[in-house]
C-alpha positions as CSV (number, residue, x, y, z in Angstrom):
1,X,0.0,0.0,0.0
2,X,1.0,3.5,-0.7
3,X,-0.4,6.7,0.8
4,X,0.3,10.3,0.4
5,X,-1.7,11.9,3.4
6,X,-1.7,15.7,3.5
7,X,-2.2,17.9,6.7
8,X,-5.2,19.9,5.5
9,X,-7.4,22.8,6.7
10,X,-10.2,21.3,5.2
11,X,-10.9,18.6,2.2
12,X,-13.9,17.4,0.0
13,X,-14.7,15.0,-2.8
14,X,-17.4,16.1,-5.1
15,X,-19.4,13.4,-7.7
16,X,-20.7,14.8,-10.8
17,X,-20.5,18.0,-8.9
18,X,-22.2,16.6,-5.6
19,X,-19.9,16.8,-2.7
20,X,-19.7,13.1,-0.9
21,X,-17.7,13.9,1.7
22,X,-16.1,16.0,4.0
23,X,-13.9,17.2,6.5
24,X,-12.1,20.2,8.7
25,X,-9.5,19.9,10.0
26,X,-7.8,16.6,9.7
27,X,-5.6,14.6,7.2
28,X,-6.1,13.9,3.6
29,X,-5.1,10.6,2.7
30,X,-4.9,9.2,-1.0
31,X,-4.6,5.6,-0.7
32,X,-3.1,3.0,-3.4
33,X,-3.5,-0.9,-3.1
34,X,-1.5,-3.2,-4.9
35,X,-1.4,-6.8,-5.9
36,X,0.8,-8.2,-2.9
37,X,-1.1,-6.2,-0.3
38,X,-3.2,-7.8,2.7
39,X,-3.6,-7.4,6.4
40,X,-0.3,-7.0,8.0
41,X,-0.2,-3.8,5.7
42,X,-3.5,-2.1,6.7
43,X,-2.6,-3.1,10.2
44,X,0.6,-1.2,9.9
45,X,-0.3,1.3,8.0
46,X,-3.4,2.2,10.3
47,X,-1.2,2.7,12.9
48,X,1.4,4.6,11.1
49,X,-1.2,7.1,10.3
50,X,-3.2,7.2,13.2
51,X,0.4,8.2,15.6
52,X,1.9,10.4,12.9
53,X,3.0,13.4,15.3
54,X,1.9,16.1,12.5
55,X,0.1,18.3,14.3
56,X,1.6,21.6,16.2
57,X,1.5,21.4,19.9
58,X,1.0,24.3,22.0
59,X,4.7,25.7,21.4
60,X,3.7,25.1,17.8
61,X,6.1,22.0,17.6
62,X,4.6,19.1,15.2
63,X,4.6,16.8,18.5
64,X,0.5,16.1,18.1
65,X,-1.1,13.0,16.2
66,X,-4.4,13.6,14.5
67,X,-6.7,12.0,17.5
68,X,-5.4,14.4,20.0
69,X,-5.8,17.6,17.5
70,X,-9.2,16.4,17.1
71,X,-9.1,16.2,13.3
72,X,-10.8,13.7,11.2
73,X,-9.3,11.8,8.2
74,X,-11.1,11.7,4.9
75,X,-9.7,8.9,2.8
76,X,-9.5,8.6,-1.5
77,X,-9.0,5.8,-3.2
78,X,-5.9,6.0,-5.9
79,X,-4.5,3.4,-8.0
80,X,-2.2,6.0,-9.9
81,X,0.0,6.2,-6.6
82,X,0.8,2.4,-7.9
83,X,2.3,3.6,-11.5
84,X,5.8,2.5,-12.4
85,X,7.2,5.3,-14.9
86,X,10.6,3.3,-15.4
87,X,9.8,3.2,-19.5
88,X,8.6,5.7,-21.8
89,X,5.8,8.4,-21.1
90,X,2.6,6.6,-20.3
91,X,2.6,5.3,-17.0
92,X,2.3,1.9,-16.2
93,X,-0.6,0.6,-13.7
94,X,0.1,-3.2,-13.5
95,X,1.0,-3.2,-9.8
96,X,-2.4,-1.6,-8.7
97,X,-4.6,-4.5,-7.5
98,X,-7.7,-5.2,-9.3
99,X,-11.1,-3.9,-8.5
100,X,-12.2,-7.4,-7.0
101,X,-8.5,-7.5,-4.6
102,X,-8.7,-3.7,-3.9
103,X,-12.4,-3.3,-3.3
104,X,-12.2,-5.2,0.1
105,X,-9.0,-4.1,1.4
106,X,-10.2,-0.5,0.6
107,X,-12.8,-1.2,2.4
108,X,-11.0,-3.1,5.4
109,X,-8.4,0.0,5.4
110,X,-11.3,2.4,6.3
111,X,-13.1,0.4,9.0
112,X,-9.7,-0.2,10.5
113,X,-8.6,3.1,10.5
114,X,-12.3,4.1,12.1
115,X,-11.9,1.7,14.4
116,X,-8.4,3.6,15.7
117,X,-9.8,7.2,15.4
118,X,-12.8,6.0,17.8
119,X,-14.7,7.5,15.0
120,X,-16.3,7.5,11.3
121,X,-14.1,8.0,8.3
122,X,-15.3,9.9,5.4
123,X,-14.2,8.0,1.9
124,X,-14.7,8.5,-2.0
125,X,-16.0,6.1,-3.6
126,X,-14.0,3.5,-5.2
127,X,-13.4,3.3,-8.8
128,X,-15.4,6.8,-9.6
129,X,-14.5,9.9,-11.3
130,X,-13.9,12.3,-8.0
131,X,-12.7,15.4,-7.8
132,X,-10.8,16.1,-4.5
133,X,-10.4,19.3,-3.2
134,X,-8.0,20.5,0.3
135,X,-6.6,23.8,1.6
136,X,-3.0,22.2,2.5
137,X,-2.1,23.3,5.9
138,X,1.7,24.3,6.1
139,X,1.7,22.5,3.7
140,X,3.2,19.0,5.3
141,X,2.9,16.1,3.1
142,X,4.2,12.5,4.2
143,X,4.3,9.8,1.8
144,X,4.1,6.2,3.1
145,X,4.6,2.7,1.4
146,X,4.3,-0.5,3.6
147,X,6.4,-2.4,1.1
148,X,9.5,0.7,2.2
149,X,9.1,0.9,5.6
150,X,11.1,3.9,5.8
């Protein structure tokens, strides 16, 4: 799985010009799922996400994790975060999962990370034309792979 979660102000998804979902304050977090992925990642990564220190304390130190800044987490599904560029122009999506692997664990990555935060988590909706909209805040932008454990 790879993520790239952004510390935003605010973020949407609209459908056909309906928003879907929202959130204030909180984290952005776009969410590829590949072929080889399964449990162990979402358990990890859950917990990555949930105890990333992002947040500015009250010396304005990033020392806070999204639960104790109060913020909510809006999640996006994203299979381009799985493109391999190495040849040529067009992107390459073969290490995305399919729709009948990624579905579920999409699905399993959200109740999960709901079941951390103590709370619901806003999503997109898998597989549809969305457009996402955020007010970065600082900005800070972390980008996670479970298969790089960095």
């Amino acid at each position: 799985m790879r993520v790239v979660i952004q510390r935003v102000l605010q973020a949407s998804v609209s459908i056909s010009g309906t928003v879907t979902a929202a959130i204030g304050p909180g984290l952005l977090v776009l969410l590829g799922i590949g072929e080889e992925d399964g449990n162990e990642d979402i358990e990890w990564l859950v917990r990555k996400i949930a105890g990333l220190r992002i947040f500015d304390d009250a010396n304005g130190v990033m020392n806070v994790d999204v639960r104790d800044a109060g913020g909510d987490i809006l999640v996006v599904s994203q299979f381009t975060l799985l493109a391999s560029t190495r040849k040529g122009n067009r992107p390459a999506y073969i290490r995305a999962a399919r729709p009948e692997i990624a579905v579920p664990l999409y699905e399993q990555f959200c109740a999960t990370l709901s079941a951390a935060l103590g709370k619901p988590v806003p999503t997109g909706t898998f597989g549809a034309d969305m457009q996402v909209a955020l007010v970065n805040d600082g900005p800070v932008t972390i980008i996670i792979d479970t298969k790089n454990r960095e």
